[in-house]
N, C-alpha and C positions, 0 to 999 in steps of 0.2 A: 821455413816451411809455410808459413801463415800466409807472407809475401806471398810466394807462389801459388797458392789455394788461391786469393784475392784477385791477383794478373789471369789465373784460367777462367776465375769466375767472371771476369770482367767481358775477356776474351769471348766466351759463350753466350754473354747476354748479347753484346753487338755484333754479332755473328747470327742471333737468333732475329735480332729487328731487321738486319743487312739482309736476309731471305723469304723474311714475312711475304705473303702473295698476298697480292689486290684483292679485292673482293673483286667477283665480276659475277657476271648474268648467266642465267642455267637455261638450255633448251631442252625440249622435249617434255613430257609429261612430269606428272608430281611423281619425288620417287627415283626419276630417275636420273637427274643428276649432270648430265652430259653439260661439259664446260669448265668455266673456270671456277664455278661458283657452286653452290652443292653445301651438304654439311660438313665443316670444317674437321669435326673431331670427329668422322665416322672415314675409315680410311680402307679401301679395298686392294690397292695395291700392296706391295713393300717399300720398305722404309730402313737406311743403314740409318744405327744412331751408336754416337757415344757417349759413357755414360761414368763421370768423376764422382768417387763416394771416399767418406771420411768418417771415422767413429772411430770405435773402440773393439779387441779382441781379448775373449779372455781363455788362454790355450790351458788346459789340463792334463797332465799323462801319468798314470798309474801302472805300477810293471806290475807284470801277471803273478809274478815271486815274490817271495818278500826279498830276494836279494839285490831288486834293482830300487832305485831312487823314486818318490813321488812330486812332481812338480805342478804348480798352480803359479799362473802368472798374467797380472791383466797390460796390456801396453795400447799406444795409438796406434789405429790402421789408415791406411790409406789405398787406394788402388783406382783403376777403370775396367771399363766393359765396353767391348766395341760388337755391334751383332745387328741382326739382319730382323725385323717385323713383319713377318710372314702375312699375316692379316693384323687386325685388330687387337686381337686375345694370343695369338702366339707370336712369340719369338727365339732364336738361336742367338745362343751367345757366348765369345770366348772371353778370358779377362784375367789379369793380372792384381795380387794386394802385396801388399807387403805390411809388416806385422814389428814396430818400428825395432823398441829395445832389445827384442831378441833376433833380433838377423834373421827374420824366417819370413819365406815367399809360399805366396799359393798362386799357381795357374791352374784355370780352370775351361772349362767348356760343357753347354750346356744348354737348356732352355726353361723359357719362363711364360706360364701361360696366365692371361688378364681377363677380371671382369673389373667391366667398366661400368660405372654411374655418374655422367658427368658431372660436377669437373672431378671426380676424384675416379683411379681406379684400385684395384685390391690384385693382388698376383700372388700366386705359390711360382716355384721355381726347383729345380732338380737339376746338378750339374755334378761333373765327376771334378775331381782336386789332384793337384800333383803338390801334397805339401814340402816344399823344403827347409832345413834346417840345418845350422851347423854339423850335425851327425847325419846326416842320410836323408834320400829323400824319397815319400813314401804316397802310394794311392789312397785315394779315401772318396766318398762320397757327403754331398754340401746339399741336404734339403731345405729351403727356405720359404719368407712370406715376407708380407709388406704392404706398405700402403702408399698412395701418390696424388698429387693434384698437377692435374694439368692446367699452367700458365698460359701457353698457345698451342698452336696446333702443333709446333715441335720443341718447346721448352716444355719439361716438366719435372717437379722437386719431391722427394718423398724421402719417406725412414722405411728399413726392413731389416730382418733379423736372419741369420742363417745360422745352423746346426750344423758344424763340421766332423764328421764322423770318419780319422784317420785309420785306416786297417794296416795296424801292424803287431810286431811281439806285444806292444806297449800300446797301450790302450790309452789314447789322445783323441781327444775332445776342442772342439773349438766355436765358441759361441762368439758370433760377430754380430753385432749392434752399430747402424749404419748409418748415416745420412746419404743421400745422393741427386744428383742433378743431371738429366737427360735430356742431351741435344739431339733433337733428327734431324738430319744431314739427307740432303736427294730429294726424290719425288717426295710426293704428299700421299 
């Protein structure tokens, strides 16, 4: 698994240098921008990016009864998120984890709104969850936060944390602690 972590991450830094743009020359007034050249980290278009995260989950589930089972279990996650930069501060995004020892997947979709202070930005995030598991698989809602530094204008590395809040009979919890690395991919 580590290999592979290493080959993606390899993968994505020379993938980020192979599309870096030139600096070039800005016309028109201050402000405005028009050209190649312009502020690099202030982006008004959209932007597709993908984004590889690694950490830890620690899943909880309590039966409402006392006749069912209580489980606490921490294991490694891994997963991505592939999604659209609306502007600056919003994004849409869909994404896959998987959740290693226990067999259990989360698909997700969602959005993640940025305040920026360069080089670092801060985000909450709100997404719906389809958790799977060996027994069933069940809806729930994934409110999150986190922090990031931007490397260039489409490399950037940060940690976040998300609150998975499973709705079902069984009252399951999932606290994810993250690493992650975000490539943009397309326009600037």
């Amino acid at each position: 698994m580590s290999r592979w972590l290493s080959v993606g991450l390899s993968v994505l830094m020379v993938a980020n240098a192979a599309v870096a743009a030139a600096p070039g020359r800005t016309d028109g007034p201050e402000g405005s921008e028009y050209g190649a050249g312009g502020y690099w980290r202030y982006r008004t278009g959209g932007q597709v990016f993908v984004e590889g995260y690694f950490g830890a989950a620690s899943v909880s589930s309590k039966a409402d009864d006392d006749a069912g089972e209580d489980f606490d279990q921490t294991d490694l996650l891994s997963g991505f998120y592939l999604g659209y930069m609306v502007e600056d501060w919003l994004s849409f995004q869909v994404g896959y984890g998987h959740i290693h020892d226990q067999n259990s997947g989360l698909l997700s979709a969602g959005m993640r709104s940025m305040y920026r202070m360069d080089p670092f930005n801060y985000f909450v995030s709100l997404s719906a969850i389809l958790f799977s598991d060996d027994n069933d698989t069940r809806f729930g809602l994934s409110p999150g936060a986190g922090a990031e530094m931007m490397l260039s204008d489409r490399l950037t590395v940060g940690l976040s944390y998300k609150y998975d809040i499973v709705l079902a009979d069984q009252r399951t919890n999932i606290n994810r602690f993250s690493a992650h690395i975000r490539l943009g991919l397309g326009r600037h």
